[in-house]
Residue, then its C-alpha position, 0 to 999 in steps of 0.5 A: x525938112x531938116x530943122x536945127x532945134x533948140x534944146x533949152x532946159x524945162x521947156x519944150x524943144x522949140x524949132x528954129x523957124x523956117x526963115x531963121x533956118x533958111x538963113x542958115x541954110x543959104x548962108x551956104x553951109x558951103x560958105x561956113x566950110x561945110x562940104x556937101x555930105x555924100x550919101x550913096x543910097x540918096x544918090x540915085x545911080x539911075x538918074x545918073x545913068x538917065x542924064x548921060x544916056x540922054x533919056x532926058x531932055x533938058x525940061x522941066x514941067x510946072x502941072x498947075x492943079x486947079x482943084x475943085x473943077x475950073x469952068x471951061x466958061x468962066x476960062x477959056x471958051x466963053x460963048x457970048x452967044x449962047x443963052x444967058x444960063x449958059x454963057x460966062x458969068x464973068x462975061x468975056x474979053x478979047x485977046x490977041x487972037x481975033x475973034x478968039x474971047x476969054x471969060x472976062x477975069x483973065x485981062x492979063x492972060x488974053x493980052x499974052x495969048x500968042x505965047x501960049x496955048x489953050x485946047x478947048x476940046x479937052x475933056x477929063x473924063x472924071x467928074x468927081x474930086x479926084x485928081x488921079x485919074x486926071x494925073x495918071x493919064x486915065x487910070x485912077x490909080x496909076x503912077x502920076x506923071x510926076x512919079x513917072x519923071x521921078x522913077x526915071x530920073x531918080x528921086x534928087x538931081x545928082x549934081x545940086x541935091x535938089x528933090x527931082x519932083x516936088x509939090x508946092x501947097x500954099x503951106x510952103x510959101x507961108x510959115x505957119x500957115x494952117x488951112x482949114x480940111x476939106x474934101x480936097x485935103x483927103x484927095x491931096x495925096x492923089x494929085x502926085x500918086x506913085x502907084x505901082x512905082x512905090x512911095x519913093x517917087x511920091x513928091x517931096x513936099x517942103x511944107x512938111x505934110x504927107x509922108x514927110x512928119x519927123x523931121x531930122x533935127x540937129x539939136x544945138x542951143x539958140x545961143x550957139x547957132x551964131x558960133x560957126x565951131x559949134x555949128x560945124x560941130x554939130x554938123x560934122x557929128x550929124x555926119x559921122x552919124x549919117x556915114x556910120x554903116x546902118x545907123x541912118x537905115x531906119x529913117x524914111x525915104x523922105x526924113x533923107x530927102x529932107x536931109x540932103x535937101x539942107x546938108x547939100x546946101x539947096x535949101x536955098x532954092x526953097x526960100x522964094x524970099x531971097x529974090x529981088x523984091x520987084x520979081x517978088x512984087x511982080x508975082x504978088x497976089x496976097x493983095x488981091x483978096x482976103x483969104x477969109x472971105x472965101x475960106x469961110x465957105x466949106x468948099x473953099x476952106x483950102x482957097x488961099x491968096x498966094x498963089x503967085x508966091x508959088x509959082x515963083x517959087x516952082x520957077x526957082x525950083x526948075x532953075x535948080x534942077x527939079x523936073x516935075x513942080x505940081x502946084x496946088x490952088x484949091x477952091x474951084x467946087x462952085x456949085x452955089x449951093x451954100x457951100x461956095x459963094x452965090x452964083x459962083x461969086x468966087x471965080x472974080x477973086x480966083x479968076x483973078x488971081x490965076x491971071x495975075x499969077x500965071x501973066x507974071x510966070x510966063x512973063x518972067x520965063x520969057x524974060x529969063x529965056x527959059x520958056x524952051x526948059x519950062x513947061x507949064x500946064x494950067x488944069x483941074x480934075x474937071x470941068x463945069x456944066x455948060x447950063x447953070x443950076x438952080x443956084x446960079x452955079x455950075x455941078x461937075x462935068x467931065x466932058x470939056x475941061x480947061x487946059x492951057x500949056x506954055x512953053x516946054x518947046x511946044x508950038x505957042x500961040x494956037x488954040x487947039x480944038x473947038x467945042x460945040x455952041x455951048x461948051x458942052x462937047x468937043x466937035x473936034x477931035x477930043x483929046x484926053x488925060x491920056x494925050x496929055x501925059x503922052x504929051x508930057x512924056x514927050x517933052x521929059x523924055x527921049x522916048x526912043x531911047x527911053x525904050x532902049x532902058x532896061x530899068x525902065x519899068x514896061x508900064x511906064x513905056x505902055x503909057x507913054x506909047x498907049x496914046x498920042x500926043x496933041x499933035x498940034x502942040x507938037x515939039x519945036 
């Protein structure tokens, strides 16, 4: 993002740190006397356009992306019955649902499950680390669902500034954070791929990775930050410059983004730090284990303990306009090969952060009234074998994958489909990636009018009208 260095002599140009810079941002720019910078090419003309033709509905999505393959078991279809190398290893828990169990690290979550909904005859259809297919409704290298939002909707809200499609890595919730690189890293970039509809509709990522390296710099000295004339000086001249015909063209898509994200004053909604400190407490998973002790484990070097801090913050993300939040939570390869914990150790700590991060979401858009603007997806880029190997871990299994969804206007409280006696396929009907971006296409946008769009490029229209919805999760 935009930072404010400072440039002292004979020594390396320090950056301002995100907190201390985030103060400043949210110390409103506005508030210091600071009118929102208008930059016409950032302003989308599109998403204007969008919003008044009512293409769009008034949601937002949170896609929460277990990378690695979360276990249909261990999750939502535990199978107490089957033979012990099938069933949960977590063994399992009843919800309110009579006779309906889930795998025994999700307390929290079978205590809400009337408001929300799980498929249990979900399947990917992939069975390797990546996540495109899985994004992009089947086609591995077609736009995500997030870029889609972002094409249509245009690249920043025009009335708050705030990026419309955003991808939140445990690296945004922690200054300074630097997680180790690992098989997941590589497929990161897939998870909220453009494809055909060019890099701009990439998510913009406030951690600073992906295609958001330089960051724009207004470069005044320490002592100065605190003097509101210098501050407004720099500022104002950063915007001369800006305004100056040309003078911004070289910059990158994202190195303007970055831009309007502080001079318009939303830095703010990036800062989870400033809500109240019991909503804080409540989402708080650090607490839950060491981050060390699973991140020594070569499939597990992205696995971090901060999971709950992202969602509050993609939940502060939809409040301030951002359609699309993708939500990234690495660690979930248990094959119990040396490369993750003996017999799938890691999913008690996993397991457990999930319930406790994803119980406090929906908690708190329920109490905040939001859960018909909020739409939250709980998936991976797979499943796990229904048998245990050798090992005492499961390989990778396309055919039945976990998927849980709240909100968003959906129909709440079901659990849609059902799969064999152990959880190896669906003996309903299957539904899959291509039914899900179908349905989240349904919830974004007013498909009727969407068609009615001349800019609206056809692909995107052949995806959305290729397949069904899940009708059973039907619009309220």
């Amino acid at each position: 993002m935009l930072q404010i260095m400072d440039r002292l002599p004979n020594r390396d140009c320090q950056g301002v740190s995100r907190r201390s810079f985030l103060g400043i941002g949210t110390a409103g720019l506005g508030a210091l006397g600071v009118p929102g910078l208008s930059l016409p090419w950032l302003l989308s003309q599109r998403a204007a356009h969008a919003a008044a033709s009512g293409v769009l509905r008034d949601r937002s999505v949170v896609l929460l992306f277990l990378q690695g393959g979360p276990s249909q078991l261990e999750f939502f279809d535990p199978k107490p019955h089957a033979p012990v190398e099938i069933r949960s290893v977590t063994g399992e828990i009843a919800t309110r649902h009579p006779g309906v169990l889930f795998g025994g690290t999700f307390p929290r979550l079978a205590a809400l499950a009337d408001r929300f909904s799980i498929v249990r005859s979900y399947g990917s259809g992939n069975a390797d680390h990546t996540y495109g297919r899985v994004v992009s409704g089947g086609e591995a290298n077609g736009p995500s669902a997030s870029a889609i939002y972002a094409r249509v909707r245009g690249n920043t809200h025009p009335e708050t500034g705030i990026p419309t499609n955003v991808l939140v890595l445990p690296e945004a919730v922690r200054e300074g954070l630097k997680l180790q690189s690992n098989f997941e890293t590589g497929a990161l970039p897939t998870l909220t791929q453009a494809g055909s509809l060019g890099s701009d509709c990439v998510a913009f990522n406030p951690s600073g990775g992906g295609q958001l390296k330089q960051d724009m710099e207004l470069r005044l000295p320490a002592d100065r930050l605190g003097d509101r004339r210098s501050l407004l000086a720099g500022l104002d001249a950063l915007r001369r410059r800006a305004d100056r015909p040309g003078q911004m063209d070289s910059l990158s898509f994202y190195q303007q983004q970055a831009f309007e994200v502080i001079t318009r004053g939303v830095a703010q909604a990036f800062d989870w730090q400033r809500e109240d400190p019991q909503t804080i407490a409540r989402y708080d998973t650090t607490g839950l284990f060491r981050m060390e002790e699973l991140t020594r484990w070569n499939d597990m070097r992205r696995a971090s303990n901060l999971l709950g801090h992202q969602l509050l913050l993609a939940r502060r993300l939809c409040e301030a306009g951002c359609g699309f939040v993708t939500v990234s939570d690495c660690g979930w390869d248990y094959h119990a090969n040396g490369n993750s914990p003996p017999n799938m150790a890691g999913i008690y700590p996993m397991g457990g952060q999930v319930d406790h991060a994803v119980a406090a979401f929906i908690e708190d858009v329920l109490a905040r009234g939001l859960e018909q603007k909020i739409l939250l997806i709980v998936t991976g880029e797979m499943g796990r074998t229904p048998r245990l190997n050798g090992n005492g871990g499961r390989d990778h299994y396309g055919e039945l994958t976990p998927l849980l969804l709240f909100g968003g206007g959906l129909t709440m409280g079901q659990v849609v489909g059902q799969s064999d006696g152990q959880a190896a396929k669906a003996t309903s009907e299957p539904f899959r990636p291509a039914n899900l971006l179908a349905t989240i296409l349904n919830v974004l946008f007013d498909l009727g009018r969407l068609r009615l769009e001349p800019n609206v490029p056809r692909d995107i229209l052949r995806r959305a009208e290729a397949h069904p919805p899940i009708a059973s999760l039907g619009l309220e």
